[in-house]
Each structure stands twice: as structure tokens, then as C-alpha cells.
N, C-alpha and C positions, 0 to 999 in steps of 0.2 A: 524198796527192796534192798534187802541186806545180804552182804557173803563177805565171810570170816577168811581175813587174813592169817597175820600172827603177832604183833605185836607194836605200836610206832606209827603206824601206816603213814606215810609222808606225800608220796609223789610218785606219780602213775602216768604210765604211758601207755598208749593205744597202735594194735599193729595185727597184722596178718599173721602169725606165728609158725601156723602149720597150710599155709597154702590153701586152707578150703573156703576162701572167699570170706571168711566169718572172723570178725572183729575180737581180737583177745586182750588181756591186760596182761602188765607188769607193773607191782606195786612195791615198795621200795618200803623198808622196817624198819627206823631207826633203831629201836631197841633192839631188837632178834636179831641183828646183823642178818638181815637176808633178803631178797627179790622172793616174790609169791610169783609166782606162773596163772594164770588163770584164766583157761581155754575156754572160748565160747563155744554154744549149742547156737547160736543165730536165732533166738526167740528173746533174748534180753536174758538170762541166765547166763550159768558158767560153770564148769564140771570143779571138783574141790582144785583149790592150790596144790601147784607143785611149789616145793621152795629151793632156790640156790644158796649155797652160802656167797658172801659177798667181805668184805674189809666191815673195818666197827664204823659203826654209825651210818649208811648211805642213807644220801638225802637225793641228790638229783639224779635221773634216769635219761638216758636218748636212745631212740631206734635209726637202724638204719643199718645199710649192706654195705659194710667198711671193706669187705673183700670180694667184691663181686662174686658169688657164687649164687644172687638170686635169692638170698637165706637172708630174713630179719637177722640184725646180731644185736645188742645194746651195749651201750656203756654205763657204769654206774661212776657216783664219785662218793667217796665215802670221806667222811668229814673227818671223822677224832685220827682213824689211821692214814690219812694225810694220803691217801690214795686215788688212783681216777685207772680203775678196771675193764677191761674188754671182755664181752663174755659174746662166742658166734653162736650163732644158728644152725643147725642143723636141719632144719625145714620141718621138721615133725612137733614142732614146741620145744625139744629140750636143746640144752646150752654147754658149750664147753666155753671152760676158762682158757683165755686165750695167753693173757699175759696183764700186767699193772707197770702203772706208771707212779712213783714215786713226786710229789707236788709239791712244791714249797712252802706252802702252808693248808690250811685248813681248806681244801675245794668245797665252795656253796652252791654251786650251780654249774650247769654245760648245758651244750648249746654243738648245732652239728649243723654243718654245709657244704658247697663247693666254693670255699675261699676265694682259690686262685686258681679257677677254673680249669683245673686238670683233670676232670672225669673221676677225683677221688674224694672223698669228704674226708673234711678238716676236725677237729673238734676244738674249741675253746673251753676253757673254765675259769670260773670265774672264785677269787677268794676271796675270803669275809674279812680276814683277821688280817691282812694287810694290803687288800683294795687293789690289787693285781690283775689282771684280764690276760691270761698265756695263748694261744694261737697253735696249736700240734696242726703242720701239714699232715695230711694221708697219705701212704704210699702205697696204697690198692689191696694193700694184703693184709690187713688191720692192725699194722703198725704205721706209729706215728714219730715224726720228729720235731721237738720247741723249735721254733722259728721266731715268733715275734713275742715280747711281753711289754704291758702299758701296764702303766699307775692308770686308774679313775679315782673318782673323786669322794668316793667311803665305799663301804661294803656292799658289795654283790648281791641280793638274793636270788636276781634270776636271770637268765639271758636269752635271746632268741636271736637267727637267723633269718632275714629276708633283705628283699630289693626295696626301702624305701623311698627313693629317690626316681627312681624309673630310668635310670641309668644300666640297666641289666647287669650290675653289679651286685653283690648279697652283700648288705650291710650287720652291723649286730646294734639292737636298743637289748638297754642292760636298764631292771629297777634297783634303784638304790636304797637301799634299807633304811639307811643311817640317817636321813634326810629327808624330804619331802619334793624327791626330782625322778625324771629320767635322767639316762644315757646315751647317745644316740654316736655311733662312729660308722661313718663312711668309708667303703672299700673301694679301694681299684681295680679288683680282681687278680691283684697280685697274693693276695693273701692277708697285705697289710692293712693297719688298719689309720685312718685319721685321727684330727685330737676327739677326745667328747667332746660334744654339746650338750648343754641342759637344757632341760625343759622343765616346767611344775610337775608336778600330781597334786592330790589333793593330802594324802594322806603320804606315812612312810611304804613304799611299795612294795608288795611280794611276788607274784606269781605273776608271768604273763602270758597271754597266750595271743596267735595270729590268726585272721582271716579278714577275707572282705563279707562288711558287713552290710552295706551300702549299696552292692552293687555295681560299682564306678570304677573298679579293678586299680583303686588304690588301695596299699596295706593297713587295714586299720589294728588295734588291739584292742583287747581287755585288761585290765590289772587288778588283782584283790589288796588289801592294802592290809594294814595292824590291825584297824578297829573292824567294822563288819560290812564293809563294803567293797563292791565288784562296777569297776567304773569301766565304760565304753568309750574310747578314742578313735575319733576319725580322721583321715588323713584327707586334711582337704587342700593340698598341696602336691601333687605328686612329685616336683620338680625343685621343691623349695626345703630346706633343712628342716624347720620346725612346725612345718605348718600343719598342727595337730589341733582337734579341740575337744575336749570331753561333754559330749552329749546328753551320758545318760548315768545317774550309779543304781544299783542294785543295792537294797539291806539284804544283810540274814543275820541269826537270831546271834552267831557264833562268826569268827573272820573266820574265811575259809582258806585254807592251806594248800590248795591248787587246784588246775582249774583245767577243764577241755570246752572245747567247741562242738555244739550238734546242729544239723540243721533239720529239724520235725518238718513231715509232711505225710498228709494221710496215715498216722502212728508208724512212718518209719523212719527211722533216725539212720543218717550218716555223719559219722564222726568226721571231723576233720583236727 
């Protein structure tokens, strides 16, 4: 099943948009500079695209209610105009632009959580073109202020938020492009963050995404990589830095360019 964006299609995020319980997209255009809107019907369809304008080039997309008001909002980061955008929610599907953040270099990826445990999400982003990892505390109303920045150890393609450790702390693993590694840095809940750790992959990595896949309610992941594979990692450590091991990879015919999680039972799918 096919539905027509606009142009680019890069990186897509899944969320409640308009409150009716039913699963919608936002897909990210490189080329068209714009977010597609794209409301679901809850039968696996989706009514045409609405489109936002956005900064040139956006690559990486995150949802989430930066200003408590109950309303999905997202962020985009847009690569050539060196940008990382706030667009809120209004609860009905549509979006206002809220304000931009200016970046030091080319932002490749974000990534959203509760840092430092203030009831407000953080966003990081992560850049390509000189290996950077920034840290914006939240301050409930969808603005944010740099707090922390690290060097990692080459470019960024993706970044994710969770508690790998079992520490009740949200850590960030970051795939490094450049290389054939993770990133893995440890939080204390202040916001900041530890040095990386590496770890292998198999390939250069791109896309990552979280859930437990195991059942054992450690964090595991997926990652697609350069060439045409989507590899499975399990966290058979919950207490221990790297105690990762890849399982299983997936071919496809093309590398694929990002990735969500579903879990199918009796043809119904919930996204995670």
C-alpha cells in the first residue's frame, strides 16, 4: 500500500495527532522543505497530506508535548539551514510554528526525553559535520535552553532516548555513521550526560529504533545500516554497559532509510 507524499520522504514519526484514538503520520521532505501531515482513517489508510513548511532540507522528526497542553507537538531539524524547529499542536492535526533554534552545524538527528527528570522533555541533536551531541533542557512551555555539549567519536546519524542500564535514568545510544560502532552514554538524571562507550555493529549505522523485543523488559534495538540490512540487538545485560548482542539481521532488496516498530496480532497492528 502506497500514499503520496511530496518529495524526499526521509523520516517519519507515528502519534495521536487529533485525539481520536487512531494512529497518524508525519513524514519529513528533504527536497520540498516540508512535513506531510497524514491523518489516519484507523483501517490502515490515511486521508491526502496536509503539508507544513519547515527550514531546507529536514531530515530528523520527534513528537511529543513539550508544553503540556495534552496536544502532540514535534520538532524537526533541518540539515542545510542549520536549524532544529518547534512546531505545537493544536489537537485537531494542525500545527503552529512555534519558534527555531539556530545550530552550530548541520543537525542529523534528535532524539526527546526527560533528562533531568523535571517533568519536562529535553531534546538533543545530534550533528554530522562535526560530531557534536547538544543537550536543550525543557522549560515546559516549548522552549528550550543548551545546557550540555560533547564531542562523540564521528558523525551522528541517529539518536535515541531510553533507560539502558536499569538505573531509572534515560540514557542516549547514538549510531555512528562514519564507522562501524555504537554510542552509548549514561545519564544521572541531571541531564548530563557520561563519556561514550563503543560498541560494534556490523555495518556503518543508520536508523535506530527501541522496544523490548524479548520480553525480559530490557531495552533492546534495531538498526538499518549502509548496505541492505536491519539487524536485531538484545540487551542481555540490563545492569552492565555493553552487554549487547545481535541476534538476528534482516535483508531488503534496497538499505532502508528508517524504521518503526509494530507488534501484528490477529491483523491488528500497534505501533510502538
Amino acid at each position: 500500500m502506497t500514499f503520496q507524499v511530496v518529495s524526499g520522504p526521509y523520516a517519519i514519526a507515528i502519534a495521536d495527532l487529533n485525539h481520536d484514538q487512531i494512529l497518524d503520520l508525519l513524514v519529513t521532505n528533504t527536497v520540498a522543505n516540508i512535513v506531510s501531515v497524514l491523518l489516519g482513517y484507523g483501517n490502515g489508510t490515511f486521508a491526502p497530506q496536509n503539508s507544513l513548511v519547515t527550514g531546507i532540507m529536514p531530515d530528523s522528526i520527534v513528537t511529543a508535548d513539550f508544553n503540556h497542553d495534552n496536544h502532540v507537538d514535534f520538532v524537526v531539524a533541518n540539515y542545510v539551514s542549520q536549524s532544529v524547529t518547534v512546531h505545537l499542536g493544536i489537537g485537531n492535526g494542525t500545527f503552529l510554528n512555534r519558534c527555531s533554534y539556530i545550530t552550530t552545524d548541520a543537525p542529523a538527528a534528535l532524539g526527546t526525553g526527560d533528562l533531568n527528570e523535571g517533568e519536562n522533555m529535553e531534546l538533543i541533536y545530534l550533528n554530522c559535520g562535526n560530531s557534536l551531541i547538544n543537550v536543550f533542557l525543557g522549560y515546559g512551555n516549548s522552549t528550550f535552553c543548551r545546557a550540555y555539549t560533547y564531542m562523540d567519536f564521528d558523525c551522528s546519524a541517529s539518536g535515541v532516548i531510553g533507560d539502558f542500564n536499569g538505573d531509572n535514568h534515560l540514557d542516549v545510544l547514538i549510531s555512528l555513521f562514519g564507522s562501524d560502532h555504537f554510542s552509548l552514554m549514561f545519564s544521572d538524571g541531571t541531564g548530563a550526560l557520561g563519556k561514550p562507550q563503543l560498541f560494534n555493529s556490523h555495518h556503518q549505522s543508520l536508523m535506530l529504533v527501541l522496544s523490548d523485543f524479548n520480553g525480559d523488559h530490557g531495552l533492546d534495538f534495531v538498526v538499518s545500516d549502509s548496505q541492505t540490512d536491519v539487524g536485531v540487538y538484545l540487551n542481555e545485560c540490563i545492569r552492565c554497559s555493553l552487554g549487547r548482542k545481535k541476534i538476528q539481521t534482516l535483508e531488503f532488496s534496497r538499505h532502508p532509510d528508517d524504521l518503526c516498530v509494530a507488534f501484528l496480532i490477529n491483523d491488528s497492528v500497534k505501533i510502538k
